[in-house]
C-alpha positions as CSV (number, residue, x, y, z in Angstrom):
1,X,4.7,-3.4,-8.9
2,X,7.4,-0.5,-8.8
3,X,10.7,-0.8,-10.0
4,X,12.7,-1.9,-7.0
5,X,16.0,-3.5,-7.2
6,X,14.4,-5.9,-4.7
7,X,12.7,-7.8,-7.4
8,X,15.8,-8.0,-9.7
9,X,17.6,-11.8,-10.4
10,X,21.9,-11.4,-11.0
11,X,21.9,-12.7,-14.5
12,X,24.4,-11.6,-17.2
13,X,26.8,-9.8,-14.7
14,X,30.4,-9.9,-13.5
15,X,30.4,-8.5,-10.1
16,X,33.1,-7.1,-8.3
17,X,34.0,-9.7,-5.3
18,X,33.8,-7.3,-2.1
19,X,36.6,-8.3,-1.1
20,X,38.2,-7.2,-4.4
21,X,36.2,-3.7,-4.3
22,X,37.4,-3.1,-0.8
23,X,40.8,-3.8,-1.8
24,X,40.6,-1.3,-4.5
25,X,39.4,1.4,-2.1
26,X,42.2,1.2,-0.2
27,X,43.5,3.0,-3.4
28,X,42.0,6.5,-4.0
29,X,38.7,5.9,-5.7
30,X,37.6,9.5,-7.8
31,X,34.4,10.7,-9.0
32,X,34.9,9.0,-12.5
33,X,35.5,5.7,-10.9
34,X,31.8,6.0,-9.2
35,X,30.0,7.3,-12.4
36,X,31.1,4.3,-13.8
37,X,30.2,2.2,-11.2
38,X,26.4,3.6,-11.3
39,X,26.5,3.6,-14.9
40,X,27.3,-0.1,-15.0
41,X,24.9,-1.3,-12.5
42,X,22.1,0.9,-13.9
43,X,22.8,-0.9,-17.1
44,X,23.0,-4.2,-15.6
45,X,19.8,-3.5,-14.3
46,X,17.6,-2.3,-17.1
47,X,18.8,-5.4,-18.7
48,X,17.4,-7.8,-16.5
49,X,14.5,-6.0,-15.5
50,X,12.2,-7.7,-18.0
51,X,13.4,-11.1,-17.2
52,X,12.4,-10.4,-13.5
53,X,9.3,-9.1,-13.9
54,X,7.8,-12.1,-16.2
55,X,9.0,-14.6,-13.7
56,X,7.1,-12.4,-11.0
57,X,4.2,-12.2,-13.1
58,X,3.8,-15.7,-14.3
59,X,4.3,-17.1,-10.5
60,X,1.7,-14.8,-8.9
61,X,-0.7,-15.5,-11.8
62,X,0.0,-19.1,-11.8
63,X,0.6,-20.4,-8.5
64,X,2.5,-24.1,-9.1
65,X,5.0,-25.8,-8.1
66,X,7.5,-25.1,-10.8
67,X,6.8,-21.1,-10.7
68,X,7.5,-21.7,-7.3
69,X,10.7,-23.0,-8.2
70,X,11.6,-20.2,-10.4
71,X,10.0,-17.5,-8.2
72,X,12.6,-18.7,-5.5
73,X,15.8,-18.7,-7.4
74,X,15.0,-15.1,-9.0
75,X,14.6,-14.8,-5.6
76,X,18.2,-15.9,-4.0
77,X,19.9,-14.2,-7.4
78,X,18.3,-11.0,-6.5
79,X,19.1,-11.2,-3.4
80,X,22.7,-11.7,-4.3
81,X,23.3,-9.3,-6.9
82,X,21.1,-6.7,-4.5
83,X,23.7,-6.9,-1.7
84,X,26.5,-7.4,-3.5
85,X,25.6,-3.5,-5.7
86,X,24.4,-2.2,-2.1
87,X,27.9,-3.2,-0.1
88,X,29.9,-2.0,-3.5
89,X,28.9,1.7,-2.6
90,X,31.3,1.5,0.4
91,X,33.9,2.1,-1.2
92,X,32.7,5.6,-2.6
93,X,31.8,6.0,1.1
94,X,33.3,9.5,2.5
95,X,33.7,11.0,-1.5
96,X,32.2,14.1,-2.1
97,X,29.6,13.3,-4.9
98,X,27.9,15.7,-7.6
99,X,24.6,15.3,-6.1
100,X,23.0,12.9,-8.6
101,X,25.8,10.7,-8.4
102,X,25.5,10.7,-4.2
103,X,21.9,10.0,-4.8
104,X,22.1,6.8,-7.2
105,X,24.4,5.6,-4.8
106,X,22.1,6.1,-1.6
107,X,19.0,4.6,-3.5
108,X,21.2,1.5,-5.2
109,X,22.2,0.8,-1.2
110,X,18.6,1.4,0.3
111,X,16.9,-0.5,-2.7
112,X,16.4,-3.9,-0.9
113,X,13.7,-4.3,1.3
114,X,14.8,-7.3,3.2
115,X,18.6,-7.8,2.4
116,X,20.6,-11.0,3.4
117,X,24.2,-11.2,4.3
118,X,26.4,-10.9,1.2
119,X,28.5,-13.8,2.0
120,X,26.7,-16.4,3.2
121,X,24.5,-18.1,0.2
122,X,23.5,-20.7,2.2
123,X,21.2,-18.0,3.9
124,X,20.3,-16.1,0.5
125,X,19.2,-19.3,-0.7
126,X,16.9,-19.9,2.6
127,X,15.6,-16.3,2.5
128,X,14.3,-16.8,-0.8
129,X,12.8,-20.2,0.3
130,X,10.9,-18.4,3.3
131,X,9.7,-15.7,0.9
132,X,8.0,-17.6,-1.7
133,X,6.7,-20.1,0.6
134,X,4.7,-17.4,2.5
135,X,3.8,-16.3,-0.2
136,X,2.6,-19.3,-1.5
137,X,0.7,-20.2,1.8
138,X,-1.4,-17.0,1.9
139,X,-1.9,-17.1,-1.6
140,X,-3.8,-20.3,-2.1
141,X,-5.3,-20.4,1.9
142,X,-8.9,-21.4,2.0
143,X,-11.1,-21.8,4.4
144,X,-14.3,-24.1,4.6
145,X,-17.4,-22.1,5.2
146,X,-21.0,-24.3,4.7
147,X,-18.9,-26.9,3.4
148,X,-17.3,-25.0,0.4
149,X,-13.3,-24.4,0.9
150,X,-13.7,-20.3,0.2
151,X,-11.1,-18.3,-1.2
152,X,-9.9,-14.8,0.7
153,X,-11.5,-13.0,-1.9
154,X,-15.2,-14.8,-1.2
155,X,-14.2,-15.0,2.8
156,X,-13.8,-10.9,2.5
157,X,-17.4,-10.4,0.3
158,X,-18.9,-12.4,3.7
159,X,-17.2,-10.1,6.0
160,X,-18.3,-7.3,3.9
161,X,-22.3,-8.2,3.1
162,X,-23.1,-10.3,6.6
163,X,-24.7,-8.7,9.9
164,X,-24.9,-12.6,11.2
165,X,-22.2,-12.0,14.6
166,X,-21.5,-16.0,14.7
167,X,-21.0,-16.3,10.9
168,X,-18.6,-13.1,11.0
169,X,-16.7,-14.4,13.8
170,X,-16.3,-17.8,12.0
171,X,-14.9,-16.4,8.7
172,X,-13.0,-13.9,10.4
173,X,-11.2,-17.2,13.2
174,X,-11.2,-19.4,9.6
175,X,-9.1,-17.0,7.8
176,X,-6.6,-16.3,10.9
177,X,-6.0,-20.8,10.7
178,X,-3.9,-19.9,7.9
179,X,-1.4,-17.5,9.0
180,X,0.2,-20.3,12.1
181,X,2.7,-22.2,10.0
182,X,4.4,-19.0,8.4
183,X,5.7,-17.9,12.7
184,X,8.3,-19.8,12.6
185,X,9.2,-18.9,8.7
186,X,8.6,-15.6,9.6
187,X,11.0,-15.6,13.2
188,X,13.8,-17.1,10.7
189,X,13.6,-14.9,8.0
190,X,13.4,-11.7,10.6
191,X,16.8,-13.0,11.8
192,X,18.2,-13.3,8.4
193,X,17.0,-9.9,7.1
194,X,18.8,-8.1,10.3
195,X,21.9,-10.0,9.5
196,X,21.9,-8.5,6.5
197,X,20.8,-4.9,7.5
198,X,23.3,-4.8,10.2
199,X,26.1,-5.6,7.4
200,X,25.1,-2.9,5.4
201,X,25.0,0.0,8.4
202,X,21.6,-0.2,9.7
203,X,20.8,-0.9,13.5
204,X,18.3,-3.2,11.9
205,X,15.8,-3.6,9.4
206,X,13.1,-1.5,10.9
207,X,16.2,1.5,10.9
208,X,17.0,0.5,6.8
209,X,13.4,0.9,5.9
210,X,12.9,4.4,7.9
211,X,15.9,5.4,5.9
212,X,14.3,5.6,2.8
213,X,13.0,9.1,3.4
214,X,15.4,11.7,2.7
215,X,15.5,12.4,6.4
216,X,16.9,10.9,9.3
217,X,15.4,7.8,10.9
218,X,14.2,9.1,14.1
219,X,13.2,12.3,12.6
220,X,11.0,10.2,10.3
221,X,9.4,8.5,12.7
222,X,8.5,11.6,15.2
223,X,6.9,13.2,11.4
224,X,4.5,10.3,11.4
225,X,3.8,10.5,15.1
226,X,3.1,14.1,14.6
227,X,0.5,13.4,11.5
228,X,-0.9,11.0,13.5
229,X,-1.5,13.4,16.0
230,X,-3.4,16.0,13.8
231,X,-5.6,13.5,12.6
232,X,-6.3,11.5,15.7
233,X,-9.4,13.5,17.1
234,X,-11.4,13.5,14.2
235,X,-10.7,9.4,14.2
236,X,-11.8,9.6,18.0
237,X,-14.6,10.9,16.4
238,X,-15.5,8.3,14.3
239,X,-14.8,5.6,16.4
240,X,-17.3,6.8,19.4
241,X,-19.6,7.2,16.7
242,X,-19.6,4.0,14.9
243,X,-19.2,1.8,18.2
244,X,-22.1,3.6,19.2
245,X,-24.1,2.2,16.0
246,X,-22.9,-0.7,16.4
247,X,-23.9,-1.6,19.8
248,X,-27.4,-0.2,18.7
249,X,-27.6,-3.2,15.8
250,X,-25.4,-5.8,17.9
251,X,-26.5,-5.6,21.4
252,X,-24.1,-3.8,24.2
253,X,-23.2,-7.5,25.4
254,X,-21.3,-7.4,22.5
255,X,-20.1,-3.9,21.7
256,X,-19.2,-2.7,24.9
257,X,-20.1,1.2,25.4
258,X,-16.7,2.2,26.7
259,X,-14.3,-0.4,25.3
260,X,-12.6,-1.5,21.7
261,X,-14.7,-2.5,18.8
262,X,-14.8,-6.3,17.9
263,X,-12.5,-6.7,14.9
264,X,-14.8,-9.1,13.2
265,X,-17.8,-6.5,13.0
266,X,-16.1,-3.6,10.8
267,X,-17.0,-5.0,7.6
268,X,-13.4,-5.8,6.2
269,X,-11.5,-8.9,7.4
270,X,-8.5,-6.5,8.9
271,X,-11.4,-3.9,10.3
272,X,-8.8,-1.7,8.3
273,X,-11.4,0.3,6.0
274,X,-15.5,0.4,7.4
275,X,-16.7,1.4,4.5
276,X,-18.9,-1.7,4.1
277,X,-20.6,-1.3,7.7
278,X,-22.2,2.2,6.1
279,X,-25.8,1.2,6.0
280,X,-25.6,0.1,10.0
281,X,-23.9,4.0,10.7
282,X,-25.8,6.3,8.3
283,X,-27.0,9.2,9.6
284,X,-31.0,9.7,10.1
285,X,-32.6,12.0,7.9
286,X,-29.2,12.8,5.2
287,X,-29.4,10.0,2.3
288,X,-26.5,9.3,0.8
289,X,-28.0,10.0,-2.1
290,X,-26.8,7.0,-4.3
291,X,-25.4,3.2,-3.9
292,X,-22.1,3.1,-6.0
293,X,-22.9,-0.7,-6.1
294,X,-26.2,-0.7,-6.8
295,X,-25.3,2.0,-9.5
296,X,-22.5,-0.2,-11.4
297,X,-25.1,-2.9,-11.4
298,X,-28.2,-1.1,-12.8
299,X,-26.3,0.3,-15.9
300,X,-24.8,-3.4,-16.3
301,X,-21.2,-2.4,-15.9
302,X,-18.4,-5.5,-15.7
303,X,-14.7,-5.4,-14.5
304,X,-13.4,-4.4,-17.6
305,X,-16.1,-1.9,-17.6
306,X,-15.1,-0.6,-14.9
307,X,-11.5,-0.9,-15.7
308,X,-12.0,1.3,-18.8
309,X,-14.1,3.9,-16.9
310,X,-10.7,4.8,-14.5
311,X,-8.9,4.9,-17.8
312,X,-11.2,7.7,-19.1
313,X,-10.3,9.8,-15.7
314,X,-6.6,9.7,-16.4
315,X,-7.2,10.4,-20.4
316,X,-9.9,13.1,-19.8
317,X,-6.4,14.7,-17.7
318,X,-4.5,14.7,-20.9
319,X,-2.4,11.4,-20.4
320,X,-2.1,8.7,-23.5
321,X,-4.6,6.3,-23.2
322,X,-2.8,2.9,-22.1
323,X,-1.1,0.4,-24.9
324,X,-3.6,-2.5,-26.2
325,X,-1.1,-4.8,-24.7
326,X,-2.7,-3.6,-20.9
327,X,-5.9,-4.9,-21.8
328,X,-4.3,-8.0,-23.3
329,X,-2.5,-9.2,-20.7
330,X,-3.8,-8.1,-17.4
331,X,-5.7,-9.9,-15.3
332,X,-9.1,-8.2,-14.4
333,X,-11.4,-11.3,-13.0
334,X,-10.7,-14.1,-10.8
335,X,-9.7,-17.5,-13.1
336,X,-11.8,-20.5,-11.8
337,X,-9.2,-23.1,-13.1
338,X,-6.2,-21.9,-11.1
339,X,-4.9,-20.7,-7.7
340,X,-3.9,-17.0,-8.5
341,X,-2.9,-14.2,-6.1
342,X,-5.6,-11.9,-5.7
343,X,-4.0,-8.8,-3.9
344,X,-4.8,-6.1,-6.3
345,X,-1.8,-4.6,-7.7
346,X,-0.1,-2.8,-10.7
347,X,2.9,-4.2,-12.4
348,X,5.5,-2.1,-15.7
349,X,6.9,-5.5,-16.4
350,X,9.6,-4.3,-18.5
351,X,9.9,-1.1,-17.8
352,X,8.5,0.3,-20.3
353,X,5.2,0.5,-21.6
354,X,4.0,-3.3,-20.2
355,X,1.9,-1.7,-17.9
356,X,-0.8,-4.1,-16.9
357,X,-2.9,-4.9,-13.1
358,X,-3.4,-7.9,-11.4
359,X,-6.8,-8.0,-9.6
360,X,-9.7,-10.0,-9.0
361,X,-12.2,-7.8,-9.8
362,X,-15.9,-7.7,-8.5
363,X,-19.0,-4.8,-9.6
364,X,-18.7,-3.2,-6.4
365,X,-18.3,0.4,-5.5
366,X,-15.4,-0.4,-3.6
367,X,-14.0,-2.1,-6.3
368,X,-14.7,0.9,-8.9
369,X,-12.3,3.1,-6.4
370,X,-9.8,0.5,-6.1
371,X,-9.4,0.0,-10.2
372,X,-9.1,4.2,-10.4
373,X,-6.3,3.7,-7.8
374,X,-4.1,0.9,-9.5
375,X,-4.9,2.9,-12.6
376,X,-3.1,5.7,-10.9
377,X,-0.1,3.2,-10.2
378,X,0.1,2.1,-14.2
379,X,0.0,6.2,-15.2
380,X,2.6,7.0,-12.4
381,X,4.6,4.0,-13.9
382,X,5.0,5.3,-17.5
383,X,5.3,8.8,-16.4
384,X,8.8,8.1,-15.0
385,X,9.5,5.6,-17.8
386,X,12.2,7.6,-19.6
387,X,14.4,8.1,-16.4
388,X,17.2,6.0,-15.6
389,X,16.8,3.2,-14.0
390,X,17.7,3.7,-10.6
391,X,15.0,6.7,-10.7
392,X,12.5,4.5,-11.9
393,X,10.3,4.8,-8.7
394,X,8.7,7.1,-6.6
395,X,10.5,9.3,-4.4
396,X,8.7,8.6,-1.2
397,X,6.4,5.5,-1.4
398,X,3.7,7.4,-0.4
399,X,3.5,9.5,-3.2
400,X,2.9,6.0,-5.5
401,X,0.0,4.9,-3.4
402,X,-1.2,8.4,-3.1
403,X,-1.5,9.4,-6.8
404,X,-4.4,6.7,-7.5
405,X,-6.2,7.5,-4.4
406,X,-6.2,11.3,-5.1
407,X,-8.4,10.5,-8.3
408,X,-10.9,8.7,-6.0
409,X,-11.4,11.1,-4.3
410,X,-12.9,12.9,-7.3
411,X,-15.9,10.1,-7.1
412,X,-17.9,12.4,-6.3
413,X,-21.0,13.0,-7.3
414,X,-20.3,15.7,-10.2
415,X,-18.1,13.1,-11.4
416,X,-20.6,10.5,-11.5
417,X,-22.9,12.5,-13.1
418,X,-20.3,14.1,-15.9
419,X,-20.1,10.0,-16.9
420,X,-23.7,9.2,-16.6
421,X,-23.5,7.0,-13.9
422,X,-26.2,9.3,-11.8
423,X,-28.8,11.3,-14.0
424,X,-28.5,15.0,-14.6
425,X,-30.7,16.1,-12.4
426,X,-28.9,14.2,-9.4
427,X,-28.1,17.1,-6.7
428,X,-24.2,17.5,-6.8
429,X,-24.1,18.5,-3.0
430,X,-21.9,16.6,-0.3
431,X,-24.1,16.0,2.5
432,X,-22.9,14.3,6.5
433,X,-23.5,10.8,4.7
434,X,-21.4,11.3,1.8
435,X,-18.6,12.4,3.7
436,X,-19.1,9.7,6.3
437,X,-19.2,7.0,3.7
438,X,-15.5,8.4,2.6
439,X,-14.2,8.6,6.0
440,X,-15.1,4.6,6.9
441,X,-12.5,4.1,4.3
442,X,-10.0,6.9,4.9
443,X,-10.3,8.2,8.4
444,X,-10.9,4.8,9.6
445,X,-7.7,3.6,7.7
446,X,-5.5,6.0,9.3
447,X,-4.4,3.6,12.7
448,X,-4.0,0.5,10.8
449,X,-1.5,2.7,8.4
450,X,0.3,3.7,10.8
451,X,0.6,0.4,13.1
452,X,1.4,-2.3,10.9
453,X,5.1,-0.9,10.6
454,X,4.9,-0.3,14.2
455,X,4.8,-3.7,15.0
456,X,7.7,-4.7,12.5
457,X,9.9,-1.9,13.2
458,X,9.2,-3.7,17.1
459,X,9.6,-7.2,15.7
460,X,13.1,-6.1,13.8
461,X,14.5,-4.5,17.0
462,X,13.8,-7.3,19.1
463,X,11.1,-5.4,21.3
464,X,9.0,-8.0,19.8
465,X,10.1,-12.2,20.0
466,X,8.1,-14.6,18.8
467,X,6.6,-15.7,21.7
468,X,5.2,-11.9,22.0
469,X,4.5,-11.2,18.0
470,X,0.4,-11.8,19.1
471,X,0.6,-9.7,22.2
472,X,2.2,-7.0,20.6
473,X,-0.3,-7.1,17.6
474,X,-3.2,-6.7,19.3
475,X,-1.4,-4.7,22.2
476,X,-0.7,-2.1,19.2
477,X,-4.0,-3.0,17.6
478,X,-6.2,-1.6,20.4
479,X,-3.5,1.4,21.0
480,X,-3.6,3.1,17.9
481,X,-7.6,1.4,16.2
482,X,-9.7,0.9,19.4
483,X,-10.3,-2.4,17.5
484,X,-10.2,-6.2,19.6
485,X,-10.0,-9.8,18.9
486,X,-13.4,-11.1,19.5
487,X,-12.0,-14.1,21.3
488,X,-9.0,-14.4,23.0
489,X,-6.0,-15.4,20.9
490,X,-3.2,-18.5,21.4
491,X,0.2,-16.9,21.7
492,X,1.6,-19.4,19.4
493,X,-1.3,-17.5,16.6
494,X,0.4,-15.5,14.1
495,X,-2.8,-13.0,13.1
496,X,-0.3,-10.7,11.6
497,X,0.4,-13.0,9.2
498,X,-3.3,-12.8,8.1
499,X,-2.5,-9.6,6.6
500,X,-1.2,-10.1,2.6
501,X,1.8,-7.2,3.5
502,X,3.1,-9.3,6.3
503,X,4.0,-12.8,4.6
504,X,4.9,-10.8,1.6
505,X,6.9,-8.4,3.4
506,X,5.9,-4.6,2.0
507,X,6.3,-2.1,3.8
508,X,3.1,-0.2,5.1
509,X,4.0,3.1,6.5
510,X,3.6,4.2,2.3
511,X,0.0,3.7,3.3
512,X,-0.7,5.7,6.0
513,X,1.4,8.6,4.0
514,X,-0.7,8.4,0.8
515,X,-3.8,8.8,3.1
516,X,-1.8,12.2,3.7
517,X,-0.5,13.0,0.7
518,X,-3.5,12.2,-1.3
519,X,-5.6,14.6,0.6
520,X,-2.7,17.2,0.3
521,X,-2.3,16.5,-3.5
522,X,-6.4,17.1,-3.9
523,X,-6.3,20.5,-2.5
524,X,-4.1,21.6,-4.3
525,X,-5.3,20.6,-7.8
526,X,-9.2,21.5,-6.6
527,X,-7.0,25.0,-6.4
528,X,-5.4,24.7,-10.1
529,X,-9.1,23.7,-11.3
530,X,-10.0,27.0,-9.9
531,X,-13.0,24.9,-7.3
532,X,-14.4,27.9,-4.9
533,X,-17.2,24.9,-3.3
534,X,-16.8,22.8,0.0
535,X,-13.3,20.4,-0.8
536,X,-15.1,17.3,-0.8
537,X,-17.4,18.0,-3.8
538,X,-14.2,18.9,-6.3
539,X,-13.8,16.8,-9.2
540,X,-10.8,17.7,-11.6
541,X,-11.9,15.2,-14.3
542,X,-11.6,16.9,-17.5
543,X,-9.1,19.6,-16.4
544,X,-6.1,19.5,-18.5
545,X,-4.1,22.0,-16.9
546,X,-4.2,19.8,-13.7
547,X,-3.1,17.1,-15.8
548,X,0.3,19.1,-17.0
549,X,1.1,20.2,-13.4
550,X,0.6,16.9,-11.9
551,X,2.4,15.0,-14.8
552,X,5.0,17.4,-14.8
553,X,5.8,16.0,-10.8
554,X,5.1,12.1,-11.7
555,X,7.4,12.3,-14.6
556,X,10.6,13.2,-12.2
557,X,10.3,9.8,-10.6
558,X,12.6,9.7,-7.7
559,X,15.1,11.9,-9.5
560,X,14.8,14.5,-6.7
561,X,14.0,13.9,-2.4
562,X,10.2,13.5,-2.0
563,X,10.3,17.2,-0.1
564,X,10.9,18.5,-3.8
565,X,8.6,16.8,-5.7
566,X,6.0,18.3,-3.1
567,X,6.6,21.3,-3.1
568,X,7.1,21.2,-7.2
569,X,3.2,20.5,-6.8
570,X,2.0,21.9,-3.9
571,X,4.1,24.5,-2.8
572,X,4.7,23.0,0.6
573,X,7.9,20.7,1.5
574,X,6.2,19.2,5.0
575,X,3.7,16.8,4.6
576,X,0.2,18.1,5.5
577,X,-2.8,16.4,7.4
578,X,-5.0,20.0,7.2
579,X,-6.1,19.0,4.1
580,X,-7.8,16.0,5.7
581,X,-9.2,18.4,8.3
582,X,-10.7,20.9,5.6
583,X,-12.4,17.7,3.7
584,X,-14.0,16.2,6.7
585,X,-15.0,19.7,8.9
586,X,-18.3,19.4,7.9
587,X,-18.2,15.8,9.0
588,X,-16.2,16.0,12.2
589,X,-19.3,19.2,13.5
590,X,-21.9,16.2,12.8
591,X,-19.9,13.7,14.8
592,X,-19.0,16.4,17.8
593,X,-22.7,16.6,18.0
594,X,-23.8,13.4,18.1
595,X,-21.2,12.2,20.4
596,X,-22.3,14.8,22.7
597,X,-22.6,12.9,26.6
598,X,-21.2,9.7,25.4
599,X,-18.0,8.2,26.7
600,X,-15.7,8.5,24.0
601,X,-12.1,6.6,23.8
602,X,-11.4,2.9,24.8
């Protein structure tokens, strides 16, 4: 959880009506008046940050009725104070700013994510309703499976461990019952959010959110569609590859030789990562050379194992171990008494040092990568801690989801061996299998990162209706993944809604971008470490002086545009997808090869 003004409640302030704050700009508004203005809000804000983020913990970790309640009106009096501090910036509008003045105030009026219109509470009060009831519906959905109503967490370990087609296709139609009755909440608040957008100077909400990026909107968007583009053969690739395998275990009645890949068959309940489909696609001949899982297991290792082990990584950098009060108050393992939200995430609560991570944590290998990521959120966090409010954040949202995923990628296994989770004499090499066991999670990633903003920035500009959400989902689906319902899907379905970021309403684009970044990031602190082997077998654990650069970036928050804080680090200001090219050369050979005479593409 990152320090957005989204997530902040209007207690304990006097705002300026907007009428009253127009009024006064018809007078000649100076420099003074608008460092005033920022340092007010900014104050107003680290007050009440705590306050918010308790409420927002307690609700997701205790899913009632009366958190609810409370989750909903923090909701509404963000919402208000959030627009209110966002139109108040028009009135500094056309004054020429000292540049970190011009900055708080672009981040202060681009710090909502869906924004309401200021005055109108009747529809502040109702977009705060919508939210929390979403959320509320994904977060306790269950589905009976053999007669036991199953959690998403225990639905997605079946989607993960089964090779049974029917029972896949069951868990993956069960879990897509209880997306329906958000459509319509959905459709409303889509409606609202533009209202709102529209008032403060956006086309629309899709526009607002491609704002973000210290760049023009449309130049944004082109930057991803050219990313995209470098990566897209090597994804190509993969796909041919794995459908391929697939049809070899399944039968080519059901994965057709020249078509899209059955959603339900890609081992994750979004087919968004493959990584748990690797022992159907290994290559012949090339172990792997170790099962993470089975690894975690045989040396007896438990969540907070597991939890402390991605601590070490960060302290063997040269970063503070985390406070006691992390390990006091986070939650690591599922609670069988209570409905609790099980998206994994990372929260600073106060803004401060309450770092803690929410996440229902299993012994899995997949798990052990995911803990070292929202490890990398909590570090990122307190890096930043000592900047002003309004800098409290990253400066592209990429670079937060990137900074944890970066470490991952120094599982290798040197790392595993330097904690004695593979003997010494384990060979340190990256073979074809290793790397294709990392690209089911990152290549494979790539489309879904890039298309699950598609689709909103479609749904937010009206290309979209509801009566064409599902069309356009799986019309954007098979476009970008090569990836297919394995039935045919009612209009009136709402399988986007299946997806935690949808309901909940987080941006993904950040996701697709780390998946750059963190590749981008590696590189060049495999460089500082002074690695001269293949990319992929780099660890930096244990290098300090990586650690002092790459602190030395997190610690400037979103003080500076995201084009600086790269090239602070790597030199470059462009984001970079040769990176991802160098890693997975080796890998993308092996798949040329192999795909040799097949009909590739969809």
């Amino acid at each position: 959880m990152k320090r957005l003004l989204s997530v902040l409640p209007a207690l304990s302030l006097t705002l300026i009506p907007l009428s009253s704050a127009l009024a006064e700009a018809e007078k000649k508004v100076t420099v003074e008046d608008a460092r005033a203005f920022i340092e007010s809000s900014e104050e107003t804000l680290q007050e009440i940050w705590e306050e918010a983020g308790r409420i927002a913990w307690v609700n997701a970790n205790f899913i009632t009725y009366d958190t609810n309640w409370l989750n909903s009106l923090m909701s509404e009096r963000t919402t208000k104070l959030s627009v209110s501090l966002a139109n108040q910036t028009k009135q500094f509008d056309g004054l020429e700013l000292p540049a970190d003045l011009a900055r708080k105030m672009k981040l202060l009026k681009l710090g909502l994510t869906i924004p309401a219109p200021e005055n109108e509470p009747e529809k502040i009060k109702k977009l705060a309703e919508l939210n929390t009831e979403m959320e509320t519906i994904y977060g306790t959905g269950k589905i009976e499976i053999d007669g036991k109503p199953l959690s998403l967490s225990k639905l997605s370990r079946i989607m993960a461990t089964s090779r049974d087609y029917e029972k896949l296709l069951e868990v993956w139609e069960g879990w897509r019952t209880v997306s329906p009755p958000m459509k319509d909440m959905y459709a409303e608040m889509v409606d609202i959010a533009n209202q709102g957008s529209r008032e403060l100077g956006f086309k629309d909400t899709g526009s607002m959110w491609r704002s973000k990026y210290d760049m023009d909107p449309d130049d944004f968007r082109q930057d991803v569609d050219r990313l995209w583009g470098e990566v897209k053969p090597l994804y190509d690739g993969l796909h041919c590859y794995v459908r391929g395998k697939l049809a070899d275990h399944y039968g080519a009645d059901k994965v057709p030789a020249d078509g899209p890949i059955p959603a339900h068959l890609l081992g994750n309940m979004w087919a968004q990562s493959w990584g748990n489909i690797y022992p159907l696609v290994a290559a012949e001949g090339d172990e792997q050379g170790y099962d993470l899982t089975k690894l975690l297991e045989e040396q007896n290792y438990t969540p907070l194992k597991m939890v402390k082990t991605a601590e070490g990584f960060f302290t063997s950098l040269g970063f503070d171990p985390l406070p006691e009060s992390f390990y006091e108050r986070s939650l690591i393992t599922e609670p069988r008494d209570r409905d609790v939200q099980c998206h994994a995430s990372a929260w600073n609560v106060d803004g401060k040092d309450d770092l803690r991570i929410k996440m229902c944590t299993e012994v899995t290998g997949e798990d052990f990568n995911t803990v070292h990521h929202e490890l990398g959120h909590n570090f990122y966090q307190r890096a930043y801690n000592q900047q002003s409010p309004m800098y409290q954040d990253d400066p592209n949202d990429g670079f937060h989801e990137a900074i944890g995923d970066m470490v991952s990628l120094s599982i290798t296994p040197k790392y595993l061996k330097q904690i004695g989770l593979l003997p010494l004499d384990a060979s340190e090499e990256v073979n074809t299998n290793i790397l294709l066991a990392q690209a089911l999670d990152k290549i494979a990633f790539l489309p879904f990162g890039l298309l699950v903003d598609q689709w909103r920035w479609k749904v937010f500009n009206g290309e979209l209706t509801p009566e064409t959400y599902n069309e356009g989902w799986w019309e954007l689906r098979e476009k970008y993944q090569g990836v297919a319902a394995p039935v045919d899907r009612a209009a009136d379905a709402f399988d986007p809604g299946a997806k935690y970021h949808i309901p909940n309403n987080v941006p993904y684009t950040r996701y697709f971008l780390a998946h750059i970044f963190q590749f981008q990031f590696y590189r060049e602190a495999c460089r500082i470490a002074g690695w001269e082997g293949p990319l992929a077998a780099c660890s930096i654990y244990g290098d300090k002086e990586v650690g002092k650069k790459f602190n030395a970036m997190l610690e400037t928050g979103a003080a500076l545009p995201w084009q600086d804080s790269l090239e602070a680090f790597t030199g470059s200001r462009e984001a970079d997808a040769t990176a991802i090219l160098e890693y997975f050369a080796p890998l993308m050979a092996y798949l040329d090869e192999q795909n040799a005479g097949k009909s590739c593409g969809w």
